[in-house]
N, C-alpha and C positions, 0 to 999 in steps of 0.2 A: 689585898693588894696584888695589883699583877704587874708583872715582871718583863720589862720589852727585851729581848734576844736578838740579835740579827747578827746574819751569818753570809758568805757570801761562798761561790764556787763557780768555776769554768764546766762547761763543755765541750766538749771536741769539737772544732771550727768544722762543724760539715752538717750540711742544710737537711740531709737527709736522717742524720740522727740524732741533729736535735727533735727535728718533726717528730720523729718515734718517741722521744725522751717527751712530748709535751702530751703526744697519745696516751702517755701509761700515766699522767698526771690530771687527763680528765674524769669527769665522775663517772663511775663506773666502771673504770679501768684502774684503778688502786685495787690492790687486796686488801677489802676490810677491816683483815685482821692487824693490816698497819694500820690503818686510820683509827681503829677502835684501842690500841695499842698507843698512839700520840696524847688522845683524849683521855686514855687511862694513865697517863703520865702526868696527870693537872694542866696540860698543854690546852687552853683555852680555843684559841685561835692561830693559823700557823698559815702564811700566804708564801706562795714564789715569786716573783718577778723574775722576767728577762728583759737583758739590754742586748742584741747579739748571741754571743755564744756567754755572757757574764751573767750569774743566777745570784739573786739577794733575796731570801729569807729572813721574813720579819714573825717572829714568834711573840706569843702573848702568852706567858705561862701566871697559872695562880703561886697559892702560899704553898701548896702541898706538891709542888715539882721541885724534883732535885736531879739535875742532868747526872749526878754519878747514878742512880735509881734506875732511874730512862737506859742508861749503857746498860747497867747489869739487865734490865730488864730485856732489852734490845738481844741482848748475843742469845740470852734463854728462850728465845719465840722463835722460831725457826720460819716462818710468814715472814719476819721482819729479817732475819739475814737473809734469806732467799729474795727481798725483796732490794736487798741494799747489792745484795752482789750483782742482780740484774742493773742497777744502774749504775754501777760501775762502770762500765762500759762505755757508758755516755760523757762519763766525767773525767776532768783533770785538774790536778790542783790548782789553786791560784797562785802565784811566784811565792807568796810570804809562806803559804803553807808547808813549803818545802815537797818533794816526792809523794809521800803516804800518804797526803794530808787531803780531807775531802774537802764538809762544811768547815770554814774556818772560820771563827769569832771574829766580828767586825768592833771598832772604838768608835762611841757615840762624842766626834768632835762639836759640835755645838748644838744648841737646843735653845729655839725663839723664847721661851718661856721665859729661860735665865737672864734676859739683855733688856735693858728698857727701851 
């Protein structure tokens, strides 16, 4: 069974770094050792979209991911903190997240499936 995720975050309103923020997210411009580091976390599939400066993250995780797992895993790889502080930089929370807050969990309000 997989598991839909989405997640949504700001960037800093400025044309010039988002362009950078979209360079380090083409292929070949990730560090491996995250992407190999997502994959190794049961994280199937994992897309960005942008609207603007507004970023939503639609994740596809299997049975064997556990986002407490993925954190602990995350702060122990130092590829992936070094990769999250770099994009720091780029980001700002979205209003609900409050200050600290990066990806923040979105609420799936409806779904065609459920309606006749």
């Amino acid at each position: 069974m997989t598991t839909r995720i989405c997640l949504a975050l700001d960037l800093v309103d400025d044309a010039p770094l988002i362009a950078e923020y979209e360079h380090w997210h083409r292929v070949g411009n990730t560090d491996p050792a995250v992407t190999r580091s997502i994959r190794d976390a049961g994280i199937e599939d994992m897309q960005i979209w942008r609207a603007g400066n507004r970023l939503f993250m639609i994740i596809e995780a299997g049975e064997r991911y556990s986002g407490e797992a993925k954190a602990a895993a995350d702060a122990a790889n130092p590829a992936v903190v070094a990769w999250v502080e770099k994009m720091l930089r780029f980001q700002q929370p979205i209003p609900v997240a409050g200050p600290d807050g990066t990806w923040y969990p979105m609420d799936r309000i409806f779904a065609l499936g459920e309606h006749d």
